[in-house]
VOVOVEX-494738 format. One record per residue (C-alpha): z, x, y. Coordinates in nm, 4 decimals. Layout:
! VOVOVEX-494738
<rec><z>Z</z><x>X</x><y>Y</y></rec>
...
This chain:
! VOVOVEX-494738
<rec><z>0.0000</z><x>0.0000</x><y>0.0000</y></rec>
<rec><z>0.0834</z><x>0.2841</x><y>0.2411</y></rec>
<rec><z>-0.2465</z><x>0.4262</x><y>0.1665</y></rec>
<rec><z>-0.4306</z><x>0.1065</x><y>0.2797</y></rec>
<rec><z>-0.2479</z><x>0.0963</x><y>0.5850</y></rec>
<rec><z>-0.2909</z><x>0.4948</x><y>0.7028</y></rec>
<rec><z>-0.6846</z><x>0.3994</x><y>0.5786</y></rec>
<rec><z>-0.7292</z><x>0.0972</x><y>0.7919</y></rec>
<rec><z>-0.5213</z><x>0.2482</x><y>1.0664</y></rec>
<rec><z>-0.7623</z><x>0.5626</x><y>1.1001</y></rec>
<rec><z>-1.0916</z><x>0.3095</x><y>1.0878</y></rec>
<rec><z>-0.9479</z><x>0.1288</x><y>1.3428</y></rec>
<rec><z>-0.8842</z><x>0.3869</x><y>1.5469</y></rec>
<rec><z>-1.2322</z><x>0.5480</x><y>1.5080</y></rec>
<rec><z>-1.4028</z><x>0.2636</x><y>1.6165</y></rec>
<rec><z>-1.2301</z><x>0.2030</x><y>1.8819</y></rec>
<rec><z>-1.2826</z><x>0.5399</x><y>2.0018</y></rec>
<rec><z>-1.6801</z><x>0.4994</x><y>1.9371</y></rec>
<rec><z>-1.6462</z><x>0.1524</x><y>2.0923</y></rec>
<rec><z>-1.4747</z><x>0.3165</x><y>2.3961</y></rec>
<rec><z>-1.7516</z><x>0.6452</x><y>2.3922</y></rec>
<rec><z>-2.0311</z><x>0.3595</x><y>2.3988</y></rec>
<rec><z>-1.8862</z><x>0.2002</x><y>2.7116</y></rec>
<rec><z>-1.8517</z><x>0.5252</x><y>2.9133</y></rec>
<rec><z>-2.2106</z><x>0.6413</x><y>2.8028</y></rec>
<rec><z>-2.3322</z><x>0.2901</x><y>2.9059</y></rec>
<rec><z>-2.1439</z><x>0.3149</x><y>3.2606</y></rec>
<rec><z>-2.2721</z><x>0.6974</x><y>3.2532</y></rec>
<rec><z>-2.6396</z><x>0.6317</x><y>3.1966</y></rec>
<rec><z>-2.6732</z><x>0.2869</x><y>3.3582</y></rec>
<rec><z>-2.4629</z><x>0.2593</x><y>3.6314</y></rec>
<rec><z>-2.6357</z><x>-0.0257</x><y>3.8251</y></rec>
<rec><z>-2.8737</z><x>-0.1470</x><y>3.4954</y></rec>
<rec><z>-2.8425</z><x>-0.5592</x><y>3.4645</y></rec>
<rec><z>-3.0544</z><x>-0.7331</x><y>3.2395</y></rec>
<rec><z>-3.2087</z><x>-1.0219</x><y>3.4695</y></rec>
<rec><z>-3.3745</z><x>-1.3175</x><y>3.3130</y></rec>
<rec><z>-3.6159</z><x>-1.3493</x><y>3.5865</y></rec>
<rec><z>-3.7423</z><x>-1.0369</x><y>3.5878</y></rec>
<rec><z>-4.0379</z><x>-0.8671</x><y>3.3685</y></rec>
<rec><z>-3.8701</z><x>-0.7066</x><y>3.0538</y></rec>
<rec><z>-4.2114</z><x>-0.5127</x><y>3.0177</y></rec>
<rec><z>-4.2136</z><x>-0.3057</x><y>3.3318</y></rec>
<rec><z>-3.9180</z><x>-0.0981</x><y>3.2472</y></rec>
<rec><z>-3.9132</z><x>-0.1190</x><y>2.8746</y></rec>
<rec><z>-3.8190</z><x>0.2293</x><y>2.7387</y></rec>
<rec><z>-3.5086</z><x>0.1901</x><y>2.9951</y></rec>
<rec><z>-3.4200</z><x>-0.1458</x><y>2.8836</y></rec>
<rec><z>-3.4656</z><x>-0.0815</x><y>2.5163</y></rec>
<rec><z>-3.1778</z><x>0.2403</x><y>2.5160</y></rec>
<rec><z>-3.0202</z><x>-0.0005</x><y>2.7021</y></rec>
<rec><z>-3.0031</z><x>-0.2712</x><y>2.4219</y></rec>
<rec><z>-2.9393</z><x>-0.0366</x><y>2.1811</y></rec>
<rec><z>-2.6283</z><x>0.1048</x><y>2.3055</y></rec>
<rec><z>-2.4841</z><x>-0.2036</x><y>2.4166</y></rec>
<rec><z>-2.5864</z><x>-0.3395</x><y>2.0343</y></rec>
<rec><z>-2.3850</z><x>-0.0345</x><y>1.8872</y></rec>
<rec><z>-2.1449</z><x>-0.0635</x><y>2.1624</y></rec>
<rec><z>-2.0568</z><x>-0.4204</x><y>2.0530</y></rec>
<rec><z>-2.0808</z><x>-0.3227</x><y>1.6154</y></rec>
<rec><z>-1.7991</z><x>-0.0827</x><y>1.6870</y></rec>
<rec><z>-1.5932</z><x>-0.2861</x><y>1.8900</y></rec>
<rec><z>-1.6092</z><x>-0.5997</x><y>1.6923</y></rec>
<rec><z>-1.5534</z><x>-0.3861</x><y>1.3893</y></rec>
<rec><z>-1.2233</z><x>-0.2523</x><y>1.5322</y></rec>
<rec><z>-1.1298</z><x>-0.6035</x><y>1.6160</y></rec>
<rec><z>-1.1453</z><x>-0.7223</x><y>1.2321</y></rec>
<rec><z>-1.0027</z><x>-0.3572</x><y>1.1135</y></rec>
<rec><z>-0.7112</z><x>-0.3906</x><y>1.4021</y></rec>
<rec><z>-0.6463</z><x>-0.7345</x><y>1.2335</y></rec>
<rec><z>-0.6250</z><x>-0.6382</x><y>0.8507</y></rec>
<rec><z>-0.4204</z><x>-0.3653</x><y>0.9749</y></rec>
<rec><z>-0.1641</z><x>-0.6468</x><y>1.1208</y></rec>
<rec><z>-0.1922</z><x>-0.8499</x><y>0.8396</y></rec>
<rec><z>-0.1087</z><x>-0.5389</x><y>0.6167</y></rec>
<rec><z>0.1651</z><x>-0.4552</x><y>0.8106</y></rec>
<rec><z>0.3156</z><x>-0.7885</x><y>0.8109</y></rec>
<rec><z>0.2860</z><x>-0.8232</x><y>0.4511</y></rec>
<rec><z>0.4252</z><x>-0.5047</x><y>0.3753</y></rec>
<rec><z>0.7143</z><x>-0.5571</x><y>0.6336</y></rec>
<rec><z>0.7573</z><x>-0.8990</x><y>0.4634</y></rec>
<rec><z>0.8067</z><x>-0.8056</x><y>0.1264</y></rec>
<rec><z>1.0738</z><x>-0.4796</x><y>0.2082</y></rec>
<rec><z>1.3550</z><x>-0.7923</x><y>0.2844</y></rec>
């Protein structure tokens, strides 16, 4: 059980630390980049494209933290649980 909890723990932490490296690269690279509905997706595709991509990796990482954080918490409480 301790094992599953150091192992989820560590995921966790690395991708929230890849989630939090894809924000800063995003902010780095595109500081004033907005996707805008209106405008012509074609005329600045290679820019918009690396832009999509990191915010799609960006977003893998950080929802994948979210569900590791979670397990971790419901490992936790179950092991906490069962030492009473």
């Amino acid at each position: 059980m301790t094992g599953a909890i150091l192992t989820t723990a560590v995921f966790a932490l690395l991708c929230s630390t890849l989630a939090t490296i894809g924000n800063f690269a995003i902010a780095r690279d595109f500081p004033d980049f907005e996707l805008d509905p209106d405008a012509d997706f074609l005329l600045d595709a290679k820019l918009g494209m690396r832009f999509m991509q990191y915010r799609l990796t960006t977003n893998l990482f950080y929802h994948q933290s979210l569900v590791l954080w979670g397990l971790l918490a419901v490992l936790l409480a179950y092991k906490f649980l069962l030492s009473f």
